[in-house]
C-alpha positions as CSV (number, residue, x, y, z in Angstrom):
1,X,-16.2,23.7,-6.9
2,X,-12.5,25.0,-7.6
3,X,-10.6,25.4,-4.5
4,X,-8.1,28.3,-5.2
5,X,-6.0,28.1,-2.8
6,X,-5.1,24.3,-3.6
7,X,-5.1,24.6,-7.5
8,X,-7.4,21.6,-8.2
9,X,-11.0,21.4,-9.2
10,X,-14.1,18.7,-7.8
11,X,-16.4,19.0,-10.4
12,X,-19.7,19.2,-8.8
13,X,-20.1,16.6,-6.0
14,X,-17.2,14.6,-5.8
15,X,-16.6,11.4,-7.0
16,X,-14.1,9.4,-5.6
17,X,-13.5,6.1,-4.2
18,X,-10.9,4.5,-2.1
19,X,-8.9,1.9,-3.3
20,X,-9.2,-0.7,-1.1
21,X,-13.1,-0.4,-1.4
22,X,-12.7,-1.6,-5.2
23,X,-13.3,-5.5,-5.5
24,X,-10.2,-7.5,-5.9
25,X,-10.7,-8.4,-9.2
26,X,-10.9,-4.6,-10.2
27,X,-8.1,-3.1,-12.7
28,X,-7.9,0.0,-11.1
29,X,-7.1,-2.1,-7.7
30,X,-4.6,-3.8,-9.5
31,X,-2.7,-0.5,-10.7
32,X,-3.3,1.4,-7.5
33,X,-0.6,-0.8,-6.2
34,X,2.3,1.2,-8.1
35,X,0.9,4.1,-7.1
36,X,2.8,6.4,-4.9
37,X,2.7,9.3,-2.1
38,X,5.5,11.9,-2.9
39,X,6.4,13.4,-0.1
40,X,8.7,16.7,-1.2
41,X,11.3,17.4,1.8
42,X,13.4,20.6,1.6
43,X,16.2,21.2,4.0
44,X,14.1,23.8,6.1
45,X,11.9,20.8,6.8
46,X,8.7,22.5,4.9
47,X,7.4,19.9,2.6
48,X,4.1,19.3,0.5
49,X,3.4,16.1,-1.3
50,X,2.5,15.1,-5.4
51,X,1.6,11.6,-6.5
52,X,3.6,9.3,-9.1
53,X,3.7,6.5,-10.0
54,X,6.0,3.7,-10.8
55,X,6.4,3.2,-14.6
56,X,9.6,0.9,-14.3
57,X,11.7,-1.4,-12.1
58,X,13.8,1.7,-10.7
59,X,11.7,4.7,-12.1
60,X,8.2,6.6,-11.3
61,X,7.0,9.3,-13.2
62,X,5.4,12.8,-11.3
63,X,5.1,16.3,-12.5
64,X,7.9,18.7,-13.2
65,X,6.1,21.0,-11.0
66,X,6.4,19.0,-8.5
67,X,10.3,19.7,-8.4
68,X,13.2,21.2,-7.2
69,X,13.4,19.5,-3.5
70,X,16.1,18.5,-2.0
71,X,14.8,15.2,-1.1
72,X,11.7,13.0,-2.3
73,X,10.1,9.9,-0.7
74,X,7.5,7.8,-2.3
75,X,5.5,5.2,-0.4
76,X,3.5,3.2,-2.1
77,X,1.6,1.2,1.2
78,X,-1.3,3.8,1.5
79,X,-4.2,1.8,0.3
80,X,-6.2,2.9,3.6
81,X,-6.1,4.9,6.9
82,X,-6.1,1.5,8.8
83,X,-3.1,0.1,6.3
84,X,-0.7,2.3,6.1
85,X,2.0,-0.5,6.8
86,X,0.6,-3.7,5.9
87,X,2.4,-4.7,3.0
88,X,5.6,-6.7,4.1
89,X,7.4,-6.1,1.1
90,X,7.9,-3.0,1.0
91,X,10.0,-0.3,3.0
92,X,8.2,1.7,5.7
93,X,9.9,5.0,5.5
94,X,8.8,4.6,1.7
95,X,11.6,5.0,-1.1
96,X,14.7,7.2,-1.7
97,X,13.7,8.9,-5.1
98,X,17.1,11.1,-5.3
99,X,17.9,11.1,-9.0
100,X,15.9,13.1,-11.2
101,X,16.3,11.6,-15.0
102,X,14.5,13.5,-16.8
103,X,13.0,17.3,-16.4
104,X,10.8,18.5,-19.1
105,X,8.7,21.7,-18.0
106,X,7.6,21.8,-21.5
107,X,5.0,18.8,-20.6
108,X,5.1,19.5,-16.4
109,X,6.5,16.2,-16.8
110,X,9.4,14.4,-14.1
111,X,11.1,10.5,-14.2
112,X,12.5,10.5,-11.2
113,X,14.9,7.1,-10.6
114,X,14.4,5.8,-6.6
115,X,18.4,4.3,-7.0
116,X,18.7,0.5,-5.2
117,X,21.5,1.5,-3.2
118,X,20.2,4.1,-1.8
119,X,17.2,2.3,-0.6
120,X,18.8,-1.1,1.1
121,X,19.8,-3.1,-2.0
122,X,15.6,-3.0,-2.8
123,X,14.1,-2.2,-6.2
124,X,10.7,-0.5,-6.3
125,X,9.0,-2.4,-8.9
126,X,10.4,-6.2,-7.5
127,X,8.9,-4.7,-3.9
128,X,5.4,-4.2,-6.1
129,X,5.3,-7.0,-8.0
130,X,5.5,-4.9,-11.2
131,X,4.7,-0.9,-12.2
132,X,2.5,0.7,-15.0
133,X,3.3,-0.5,-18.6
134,X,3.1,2.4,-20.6
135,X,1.4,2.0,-23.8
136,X,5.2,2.6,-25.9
137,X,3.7,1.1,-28.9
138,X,1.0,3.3,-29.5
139,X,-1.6,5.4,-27.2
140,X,-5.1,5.3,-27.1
141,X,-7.1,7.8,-29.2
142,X,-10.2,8.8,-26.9
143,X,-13.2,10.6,-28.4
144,X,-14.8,13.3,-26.4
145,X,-17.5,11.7,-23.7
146,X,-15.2,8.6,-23.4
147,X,-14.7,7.5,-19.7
148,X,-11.2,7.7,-17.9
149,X,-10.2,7.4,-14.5
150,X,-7.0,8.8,-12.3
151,X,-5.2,6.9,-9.3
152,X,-3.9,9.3,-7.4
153,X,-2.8,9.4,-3.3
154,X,-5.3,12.3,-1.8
155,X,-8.5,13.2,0.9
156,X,-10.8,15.7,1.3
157,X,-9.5,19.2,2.6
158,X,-13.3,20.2,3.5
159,X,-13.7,17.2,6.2
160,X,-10.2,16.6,7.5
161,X,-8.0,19.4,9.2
162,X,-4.9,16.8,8.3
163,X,-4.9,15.9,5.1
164,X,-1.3,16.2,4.8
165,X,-0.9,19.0,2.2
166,X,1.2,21.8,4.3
167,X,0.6,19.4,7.2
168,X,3.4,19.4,9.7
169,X,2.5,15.5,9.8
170,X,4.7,14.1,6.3
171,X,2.2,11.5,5.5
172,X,-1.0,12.9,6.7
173,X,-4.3,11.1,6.4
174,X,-4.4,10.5,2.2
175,X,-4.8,7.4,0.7
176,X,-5.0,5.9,-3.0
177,X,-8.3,6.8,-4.8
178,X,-10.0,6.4,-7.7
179,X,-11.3,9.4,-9.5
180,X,-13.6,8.7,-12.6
181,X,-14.1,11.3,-15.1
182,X,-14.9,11.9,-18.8
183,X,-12.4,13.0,-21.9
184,X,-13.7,16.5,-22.2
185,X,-11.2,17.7,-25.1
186,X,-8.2,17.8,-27.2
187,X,-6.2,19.3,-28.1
188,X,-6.2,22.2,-26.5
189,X,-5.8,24.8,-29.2
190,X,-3.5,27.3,-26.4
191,X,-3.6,26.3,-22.5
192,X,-3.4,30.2,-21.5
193,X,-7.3,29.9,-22.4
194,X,-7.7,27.8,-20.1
195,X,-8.7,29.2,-16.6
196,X,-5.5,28.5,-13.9
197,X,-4.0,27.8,-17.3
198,X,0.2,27.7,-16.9
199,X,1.3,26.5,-20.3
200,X,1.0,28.5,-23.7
201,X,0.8,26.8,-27.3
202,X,-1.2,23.4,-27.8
203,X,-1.5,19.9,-26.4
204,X,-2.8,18.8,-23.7
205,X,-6.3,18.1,-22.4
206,X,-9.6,18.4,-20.6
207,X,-11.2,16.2,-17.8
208,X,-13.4,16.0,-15.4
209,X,-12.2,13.4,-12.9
210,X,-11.8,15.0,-9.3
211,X,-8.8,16.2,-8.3
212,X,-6.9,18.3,-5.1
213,X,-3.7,19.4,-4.1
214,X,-1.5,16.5,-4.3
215,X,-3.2,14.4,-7.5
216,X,-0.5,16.5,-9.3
217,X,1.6,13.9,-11.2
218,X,-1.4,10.8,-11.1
219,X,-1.8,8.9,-14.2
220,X,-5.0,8.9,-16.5
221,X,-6.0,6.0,-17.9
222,X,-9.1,4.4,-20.4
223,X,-11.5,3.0,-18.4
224,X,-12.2,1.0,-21.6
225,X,-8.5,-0.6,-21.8
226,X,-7.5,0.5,-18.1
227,X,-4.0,1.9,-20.5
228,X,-2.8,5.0,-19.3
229,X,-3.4,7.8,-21.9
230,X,-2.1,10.8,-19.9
231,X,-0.5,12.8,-17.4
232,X,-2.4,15.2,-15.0
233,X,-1.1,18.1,-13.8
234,X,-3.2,20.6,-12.7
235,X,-7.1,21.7,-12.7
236,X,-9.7,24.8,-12.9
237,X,-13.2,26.3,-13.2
238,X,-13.3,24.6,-16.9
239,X,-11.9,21.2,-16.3
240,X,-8.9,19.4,-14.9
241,X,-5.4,19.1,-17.2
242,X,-3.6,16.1,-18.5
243,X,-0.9,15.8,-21.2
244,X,-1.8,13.3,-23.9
245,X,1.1,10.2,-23.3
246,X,1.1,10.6,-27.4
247,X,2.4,14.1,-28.0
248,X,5.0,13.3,-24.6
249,X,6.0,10.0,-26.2
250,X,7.2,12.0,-29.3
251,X,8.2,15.1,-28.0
252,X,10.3,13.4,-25.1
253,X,11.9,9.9,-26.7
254,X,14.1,9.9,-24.0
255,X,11.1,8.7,-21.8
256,X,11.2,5.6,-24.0
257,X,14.5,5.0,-23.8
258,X,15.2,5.9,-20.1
259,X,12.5,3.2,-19.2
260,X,13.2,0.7,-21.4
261,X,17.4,0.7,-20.3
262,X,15.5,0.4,-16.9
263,X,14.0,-2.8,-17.5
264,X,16.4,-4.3,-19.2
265,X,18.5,-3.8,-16.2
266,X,16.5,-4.7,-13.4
267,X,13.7,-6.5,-14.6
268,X,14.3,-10.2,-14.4
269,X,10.4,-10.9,-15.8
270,X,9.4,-7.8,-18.4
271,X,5.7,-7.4,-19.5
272,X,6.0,-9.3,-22.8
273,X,2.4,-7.8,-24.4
274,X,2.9,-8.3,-28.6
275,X,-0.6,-6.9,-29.4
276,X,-0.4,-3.8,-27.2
277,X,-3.2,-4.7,-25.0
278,X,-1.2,-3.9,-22.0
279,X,-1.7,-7.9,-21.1
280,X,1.0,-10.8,-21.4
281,X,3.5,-12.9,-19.6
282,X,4.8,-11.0,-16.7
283,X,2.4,-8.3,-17.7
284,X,1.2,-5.9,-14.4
285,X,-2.6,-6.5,-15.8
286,X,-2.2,-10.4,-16.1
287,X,-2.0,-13.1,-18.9
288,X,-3.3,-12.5,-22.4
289,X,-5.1,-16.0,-23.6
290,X,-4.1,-14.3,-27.8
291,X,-1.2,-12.0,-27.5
292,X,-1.6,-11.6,-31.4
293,X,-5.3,-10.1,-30.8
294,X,-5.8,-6.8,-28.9
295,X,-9.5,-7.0,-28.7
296,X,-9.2,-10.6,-26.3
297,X,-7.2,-11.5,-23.1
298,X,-9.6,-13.6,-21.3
299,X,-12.7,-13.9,-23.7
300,X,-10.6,-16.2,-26.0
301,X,-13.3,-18.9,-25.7
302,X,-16.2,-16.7,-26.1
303,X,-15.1,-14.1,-28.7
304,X,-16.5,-15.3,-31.8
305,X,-17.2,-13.8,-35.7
306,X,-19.6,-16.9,-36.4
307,X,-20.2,-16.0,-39.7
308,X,-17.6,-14.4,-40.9
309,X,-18.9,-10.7,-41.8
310,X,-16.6,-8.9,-39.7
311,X,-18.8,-8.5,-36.7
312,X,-17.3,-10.2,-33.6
313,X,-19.3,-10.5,-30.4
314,X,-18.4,-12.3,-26.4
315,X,-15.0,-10.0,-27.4
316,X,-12.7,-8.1,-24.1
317,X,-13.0,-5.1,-26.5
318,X,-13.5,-4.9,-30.0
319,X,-11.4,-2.0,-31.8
320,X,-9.7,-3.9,-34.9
């Protein structure tokens, strides 16, 4: 079903879990954690909400859509109805998310920079433990049929009258989920083919991972490498849209540079990953047993090319 009036598509029955129902070992769990509820205020009180997501020690990344407001909170505790503020560590009223750094409509794509001293002296990703390393060194290719998944903050507008949309409650009743999906296609050859379509020329691409009002801005990532590879931003009849991280990466280097000033700054433990399998020392997904090998990070002992033709088995991933 596409649901006009919220500019989102489930595709068939939909497919979503919540986060905390994940196990604790899970990935997805794992990166759920720097995921956030944008809550857009304007200064008539109306408000509606996106999602982004933390992508450095002061910095989360949304949609450009998802802008102008005149203020922007992001709380990241909403893993469930029942634990909305659970987590000691970070701030209930959620984070001051003030300055935007970057506007590019060209992508629908928005750094926003939640400044310390606006929010008590605290920096988002030290409250976290960490945010989503973005793949700098080199994104994923994916092949049409591959799996993905978003995180996104949301609920279901069919079975809950406060979902927090247009709500006059801010936060509302959504909480992290997991959307799985398939790489449908790209690039797109013009968007204005695409049904609900709002950007002309190429890039971009297809999905089918469920979305509603308010995944705006969530992160799609490999469910191979669990890396992000895109951007969502909107959805239709056809399929849901995502900017590829490769074409933004290029077209916007000032993503690159903004985050990496950013962690040079604040971070007092950056991801150290040397084989660009999003794992490594102070890495958000964990250790990497061969940071010189992007196909292992905990099969060291087991990934084996016994005789030497080039054929590896036991293997994390095998891709070089």
């Amino acid at each position: 079903e596409h649901l006009e009036n919220y500019g989102e598509s489930v595709i068939d029955d939909l497919d979503w879990e919540d986060v905390q129902d994940l196990s604790e070992s899970s990935p997805r769990r794992a990166l759920a954690r720097f995921v956030g509820y944008y809550s857009k205020i304007r200064e008539d009180q109306s408000w509606s909400r996106c999602t982004a997501t933390a992508v450095a020690p002061t910095l989360v990344l949304t949609n450009e859509h998802c802008l102008p407001v005149d203020s922007v909170v992001v709380n990241f505790d909403y893993q469930s109805e029942s634990d909305y503020d659970t987590l000691p560590d970070l701030r209930d009223e959620g984070f001051w998310c003030t300055e935007v750094v970057i506007s590019a409509p060209e992508h629908d794509l928005a750094l926003l920079r939640c400044p310390p001293e606006e929010n008590g002296g605290q920096v988002v990703g030290d409250a976290l433990g960490g945010y989503v390393d973005l793949p700098v060194d080199g994104v994923p290719n994916l092949v049409s049929g591959a799996s993905i998944y978003l995180l996104h903050q949301n609920c279901y507008y069919e079975d809950s009258g406060s979902c927090g949309w247009v709500e006059t409650d801010v936060w509302g009743e959504a909480v992290k989920k997991m959307s799985p999906g398939l790489f449908l296609q790209y690039p797109l050859a013009d968007y204005s083919l695409v049904d609900g379509g709002d950007f002309e020329g190429g890039g971009g691409f297809l999905h089918d991972a469920d979305t509603l009002g308010g995944t705006s801005g969530a992160l799609v990532f490999s469910e191979q490498t669990h890396t992000a590879v895109g951007l969502h931003h909107g959805g239709s009849v056809n399929g849901n849209k995502a900017r590829y991280l490769g074409d933004i990466f290029s077209d916007i280097p000032q993503l690159l540079t903004e985050i990496a000033a950013d962690i040079v700054e604040y971070d007092t433990e950056p991801c150290i990953d040397n084989d660009g399998d999003t794992r490594g020392s102070g890495c958000a997904l964990g250790e990497d047993c061969d940071d010189g090998n992007p196909n292992v990070w905990d099969s060291c002992d087991t990934c084996k090319d016994a005789d030497g033709d080039g054929w590896w088995v036991g293997c994390d991933i095998f891709e070089t």
